[in-house]
C-alpha positions in Angstrom: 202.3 167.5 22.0 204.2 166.0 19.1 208.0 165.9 20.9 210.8 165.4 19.1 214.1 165.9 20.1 216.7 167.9 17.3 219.8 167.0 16.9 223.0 169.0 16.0 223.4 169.3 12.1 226.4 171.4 12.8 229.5 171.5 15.4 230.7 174.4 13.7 231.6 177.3 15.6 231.3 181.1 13.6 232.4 183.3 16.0 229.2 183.1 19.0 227.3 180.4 16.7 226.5 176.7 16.9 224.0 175.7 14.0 221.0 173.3 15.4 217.7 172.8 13.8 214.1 172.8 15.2 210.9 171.1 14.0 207.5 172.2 14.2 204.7 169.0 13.7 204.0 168.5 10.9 206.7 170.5 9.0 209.9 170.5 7.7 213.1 170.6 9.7 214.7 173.6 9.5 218.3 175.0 10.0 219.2 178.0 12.4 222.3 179.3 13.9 221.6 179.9 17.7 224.0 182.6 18.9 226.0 183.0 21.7 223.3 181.3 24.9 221.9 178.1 23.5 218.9 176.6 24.8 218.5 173.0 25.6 214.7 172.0 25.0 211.9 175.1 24.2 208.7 174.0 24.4 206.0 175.5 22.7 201.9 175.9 22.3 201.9 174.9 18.7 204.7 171.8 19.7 207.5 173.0 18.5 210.5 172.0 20.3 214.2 173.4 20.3 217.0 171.3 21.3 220.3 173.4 20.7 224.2 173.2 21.7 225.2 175.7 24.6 228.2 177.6 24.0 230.3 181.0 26.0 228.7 184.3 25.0 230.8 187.5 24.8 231.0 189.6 27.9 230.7 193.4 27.1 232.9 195.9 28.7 230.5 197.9 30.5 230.9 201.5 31.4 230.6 201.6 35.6 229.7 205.3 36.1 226.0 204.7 36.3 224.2 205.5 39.5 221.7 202.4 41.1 218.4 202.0 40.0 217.9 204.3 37.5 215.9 202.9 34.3 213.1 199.8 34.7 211.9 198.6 31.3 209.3 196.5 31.4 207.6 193.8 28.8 208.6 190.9 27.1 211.9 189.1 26.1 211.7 186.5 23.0 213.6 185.0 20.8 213.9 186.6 17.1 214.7 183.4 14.3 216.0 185.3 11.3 216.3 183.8 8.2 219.8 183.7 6.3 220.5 183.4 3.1 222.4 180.6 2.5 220.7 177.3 2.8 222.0 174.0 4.2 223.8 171.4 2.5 220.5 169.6 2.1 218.8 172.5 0.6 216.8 173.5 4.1 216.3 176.6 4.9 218.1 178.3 8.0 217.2 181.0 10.8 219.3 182.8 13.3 218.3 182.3 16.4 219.0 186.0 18.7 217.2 187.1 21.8 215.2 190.1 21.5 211.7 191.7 22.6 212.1 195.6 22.6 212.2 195.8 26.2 214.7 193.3 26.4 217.0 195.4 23.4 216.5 198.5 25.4 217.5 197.1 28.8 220.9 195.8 27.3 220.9 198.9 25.1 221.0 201.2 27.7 223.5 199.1 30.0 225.5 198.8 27.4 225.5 202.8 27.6 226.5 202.8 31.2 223.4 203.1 32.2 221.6 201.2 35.5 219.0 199.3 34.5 216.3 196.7 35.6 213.9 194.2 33.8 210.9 193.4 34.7 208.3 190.3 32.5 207.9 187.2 32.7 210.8 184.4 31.7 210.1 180.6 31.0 211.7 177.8 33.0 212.5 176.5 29.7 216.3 176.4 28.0 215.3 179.3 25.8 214.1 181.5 29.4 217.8 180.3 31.1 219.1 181.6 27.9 217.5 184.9 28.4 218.4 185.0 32.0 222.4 184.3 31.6 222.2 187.2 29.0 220.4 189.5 31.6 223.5 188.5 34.5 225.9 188.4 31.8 224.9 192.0 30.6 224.8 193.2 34.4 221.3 193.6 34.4 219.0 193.2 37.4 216.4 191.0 36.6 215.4 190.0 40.2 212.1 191.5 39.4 211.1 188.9 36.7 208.9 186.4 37.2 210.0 182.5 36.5 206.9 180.6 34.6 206.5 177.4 33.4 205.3 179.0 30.2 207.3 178.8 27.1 209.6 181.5 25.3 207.6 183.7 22.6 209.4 183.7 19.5 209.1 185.7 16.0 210.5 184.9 12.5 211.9 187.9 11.4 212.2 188.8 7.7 213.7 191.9 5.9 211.7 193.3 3.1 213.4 195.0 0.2 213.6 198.7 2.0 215.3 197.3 4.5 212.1 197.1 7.3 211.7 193.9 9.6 208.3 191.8 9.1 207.8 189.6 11.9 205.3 186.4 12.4 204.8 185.6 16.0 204.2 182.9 17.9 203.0 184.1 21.1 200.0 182.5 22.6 200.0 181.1 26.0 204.0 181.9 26.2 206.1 183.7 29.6 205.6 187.6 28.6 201.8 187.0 30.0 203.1 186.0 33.3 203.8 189.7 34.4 203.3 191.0 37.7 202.1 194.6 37.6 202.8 195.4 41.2 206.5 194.9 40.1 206.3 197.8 38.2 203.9 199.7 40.6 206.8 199.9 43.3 209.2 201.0 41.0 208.8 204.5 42.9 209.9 202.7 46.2 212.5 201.0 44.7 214.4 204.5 43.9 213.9 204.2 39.8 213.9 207.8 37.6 212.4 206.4 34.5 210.0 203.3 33.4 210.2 202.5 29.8 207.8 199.6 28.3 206.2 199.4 24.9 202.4 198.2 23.6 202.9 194.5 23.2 200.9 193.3 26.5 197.8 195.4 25.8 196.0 193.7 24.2 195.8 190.9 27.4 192.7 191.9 28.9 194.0 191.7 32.6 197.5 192.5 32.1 196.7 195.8 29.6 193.8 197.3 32.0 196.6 196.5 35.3 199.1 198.1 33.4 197.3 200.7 32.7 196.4 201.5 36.0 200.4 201.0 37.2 201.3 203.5 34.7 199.0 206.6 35.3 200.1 205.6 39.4 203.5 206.1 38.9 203.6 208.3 36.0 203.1 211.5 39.0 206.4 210.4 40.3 208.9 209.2 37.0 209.4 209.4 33.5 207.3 207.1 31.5 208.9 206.2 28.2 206.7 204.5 25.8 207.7 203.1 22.4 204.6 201.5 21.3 206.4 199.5 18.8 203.2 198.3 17.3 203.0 194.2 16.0 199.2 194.3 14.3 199.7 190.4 14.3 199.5 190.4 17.8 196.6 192.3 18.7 193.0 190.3 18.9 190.8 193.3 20.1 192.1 196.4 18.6 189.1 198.6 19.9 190.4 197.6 23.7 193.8 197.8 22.8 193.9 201.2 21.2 192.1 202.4 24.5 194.9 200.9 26.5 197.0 202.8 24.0 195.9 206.0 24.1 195.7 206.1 27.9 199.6 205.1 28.0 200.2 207.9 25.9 198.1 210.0 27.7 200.5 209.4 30.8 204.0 209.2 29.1 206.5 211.8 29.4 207.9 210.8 26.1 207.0 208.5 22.8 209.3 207.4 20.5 207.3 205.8 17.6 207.9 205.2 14.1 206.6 206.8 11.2 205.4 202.4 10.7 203.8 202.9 14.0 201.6 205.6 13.6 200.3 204.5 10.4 199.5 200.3 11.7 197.1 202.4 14.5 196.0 205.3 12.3 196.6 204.6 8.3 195.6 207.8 6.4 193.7 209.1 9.1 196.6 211.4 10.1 200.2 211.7 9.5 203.3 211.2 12.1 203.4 214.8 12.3 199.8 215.1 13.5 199.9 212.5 16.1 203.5 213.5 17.4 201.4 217.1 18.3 198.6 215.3 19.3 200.6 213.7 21.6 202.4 217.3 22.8 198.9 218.8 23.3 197.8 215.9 25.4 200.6 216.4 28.4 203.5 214.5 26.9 206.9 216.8 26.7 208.5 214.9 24.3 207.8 213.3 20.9 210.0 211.5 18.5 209.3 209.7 15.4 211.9 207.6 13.4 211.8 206.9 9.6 214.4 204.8 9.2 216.9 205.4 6.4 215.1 208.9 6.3 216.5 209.9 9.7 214.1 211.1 12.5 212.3 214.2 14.2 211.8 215.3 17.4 208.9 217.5 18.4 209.2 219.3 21.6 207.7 222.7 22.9 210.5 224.4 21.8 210.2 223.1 18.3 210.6 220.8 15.8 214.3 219.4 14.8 215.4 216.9 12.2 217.9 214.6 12.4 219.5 213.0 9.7 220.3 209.0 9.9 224.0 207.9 9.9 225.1 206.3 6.5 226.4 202.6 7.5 227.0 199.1 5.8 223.7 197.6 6.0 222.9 193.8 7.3 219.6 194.4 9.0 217.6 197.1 10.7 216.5 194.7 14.0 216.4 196.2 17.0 218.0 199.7 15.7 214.9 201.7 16.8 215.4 199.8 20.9 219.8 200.9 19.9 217.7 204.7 19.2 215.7 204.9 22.1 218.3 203.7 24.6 221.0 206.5 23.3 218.3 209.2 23.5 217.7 207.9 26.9 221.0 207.6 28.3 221.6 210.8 26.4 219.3 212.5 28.8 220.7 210.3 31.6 224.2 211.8 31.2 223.0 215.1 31.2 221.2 214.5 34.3 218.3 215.6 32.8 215.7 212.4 33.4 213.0 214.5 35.3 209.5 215.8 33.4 210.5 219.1 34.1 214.1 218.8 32.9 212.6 217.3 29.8 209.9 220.3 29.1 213.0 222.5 29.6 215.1 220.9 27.0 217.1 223.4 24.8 217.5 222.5 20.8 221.5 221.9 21.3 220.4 219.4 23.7 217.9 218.1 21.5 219.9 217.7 18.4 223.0 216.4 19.9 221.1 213.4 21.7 219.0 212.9 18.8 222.5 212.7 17.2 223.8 209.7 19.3 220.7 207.8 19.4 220.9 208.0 15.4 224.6 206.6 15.7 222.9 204.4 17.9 220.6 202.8 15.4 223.5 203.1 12.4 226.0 200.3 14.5 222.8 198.5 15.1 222.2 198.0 11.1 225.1 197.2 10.3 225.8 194.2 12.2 222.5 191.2 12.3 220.1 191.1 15.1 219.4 193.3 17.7 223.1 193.9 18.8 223.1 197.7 20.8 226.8 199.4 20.7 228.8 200.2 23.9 229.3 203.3 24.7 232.8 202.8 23.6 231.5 202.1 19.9 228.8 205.0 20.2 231.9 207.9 20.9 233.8 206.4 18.0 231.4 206.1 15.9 230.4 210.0 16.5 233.6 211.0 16.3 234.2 209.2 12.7 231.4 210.7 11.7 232.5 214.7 12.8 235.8 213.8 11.6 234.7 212.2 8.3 
């Protein structure tokens, strides 16, 4: 492995921010601002290395009403480099450096909700992993049933095309995600949990996706299963196994939430959202939702079909705003004490709408500020309230 060491361009502090730099072989060195837990040294399969300042995150003021062991979300945690706009002094371009993984967004976006939550994957020893671990303690979330590996931290460039979508390049091969104990997840009915929430990403691993597989339809008698498939097409090697790995994971979830982006990266012109989302009803799951970004989102249940609008918001970014969607619809249900199958098939349309109506606040804070940054509950009721008011 080609190691080099980076050093600090920048000591200048922007709010959470130190700017470092990192160097792949062979390539230019690049600028990126690492916010709030800087690494120390991230090493990687293809030799990149990360050497980065460590600085004092911001705490969140979390809302204590949750009960214990409520939501486990399972899958991987990453880092997301996002290029800015400006470049360096010398002309170099730079990347924002923000932890994310879906899973990972939706554990902090539901705790952030007042919700009790617990993470389960695999996170490296290395600074990047430590990073991801003082954010889990630092958010309040248990993460006791992580597993520690030697591998490195998966990371994706993230870039935003012109309407406003995320296209990410990842750089996952041999990295901590695929060090994830199944059985972890498997005693999650033990353990007292309501609801398991994980997405597609570790499918298309041979071992892990079949074991995962096999955890899901176990527990899946006992809990909610909430799957957002949150497809990457860049990261799958055998799409025949992984779309069977897929379609048994819908098969035993209580609710999807996809994107319109989804369904077409498995599907194409095949069939439309609307056709899978009642695929997916006739096949046993109670609850559907599809998101469409700017266009707002719909949710298809038994007792119908309901649009909801998104929020109007200044616009930086849409990362992470469909994990900000799914947590709020989650904890939605969670404060209505309605996280049970049955409670879910029962659902009423004022019910419906009005959580569909806070996880689209949800995914409006989200936009407008960069990365995957979830609002508190605190932000969620004033942003709801501006918007009845307004």
């Amino acid at each position: 492995m080609d190691r080099r060491e980076i050093r600090i361009e920048n000591d200048q502090k922007e709010g959470n921010t130190f700017f470092g730099s990192y160097a792949p072989p062979g390539a230019v060195t690049f600028h990126f601002a690492q916010r709030a837990l800087a690494g120390e040294i991230g090493e990687y399969s293809d030799g990149l290395i990360i050497f980065v300042r460590r600085v004092q995150p911001t705490r969140h003021k979390i809302q204590p009403r949750a009960p214990p062991n409520m939501f486990l979300v399972c899958g991987e945690a990453l880092f997301d480099l996002i290029a800015v706009t400006q470049e360096s002094e010398h002309g170099e371009k730079q990347f924002a450096a923000f932890p994310g993984g879906s899973p990972l967004n939706l554990a902090i976006g539901l705790r952030r909700l007042g919700e009790s939550v617990a993470f389960v994957g695999g996170l490296s020893s290395d600074g990047f992993g430590a990073d991801l671990r003082s954010m889990l303690e630092l958010e309040n979330i248990d993460f006791s049933r992580a597993r520690t590996t030697n591998l490195p931290t998966p990371v994706a460039l993230a870039s935003t095309r012109k309407d406003g979508q995320v296209a990410y390049s990842f750089y996952v091969k041999g990295c901590a995600h695929l060090d994830f104990d199944v059985q972890r997840l498997v005693s999650a009915r033990e353990d007292g949990f309501e609801s398991v929430a994980l997405g597609s990403f570790l499918l298309d691993d041979e071992a892990i996706g079949d074991a995962l597989v096999q955890g899901i339809k176990r527990i899946s008698k006992d809990l909610v299963v909430s799957f957002d498939p949150n497809v990457r097409p860049g990261v799958i090697s055998n799409r025949k196994q992984w779309l069977n790995r897929f379609q048994e994971i819908s098969e035993s979830s209580t609710i999807i939430k996809a994107s319109d982006e989804d369904v077409f990266a498995v599907w194409g012109a095949e069939r439309t959202a609307r056709e899978q989302a009642e695929i997916w009803l006739d096949r046993g799951c109670a609850l559907v939702v599809i998101t469409s970004g700017s266009e707002g989102a719909r949710i298809f249940h038994a007792s119908g079909v309901f649009f909801v609008p998104a929020l109007a918001t200044p616009f930086v970014d849409a990362i992470g705003a469909g994990d900000a969607f799914h947590a709020a619809f989650l904890a939605g249900l969670s404060r209505r004490k309605l996280v049970g199958a049955e409670s879910i098939r029962r659902l009423e349309s004022d019910a419906l709408i009005g959580i569909g109506q806070e996880a689209a606040a949800a995914a409006a804070i989200t936009c407008s500020r960069p990365g995957a940054n979830p609002p508190t509950y605190a932000e969620l009721l004033e942003k709801i309230n501006g918007f009845k008011n307004g």
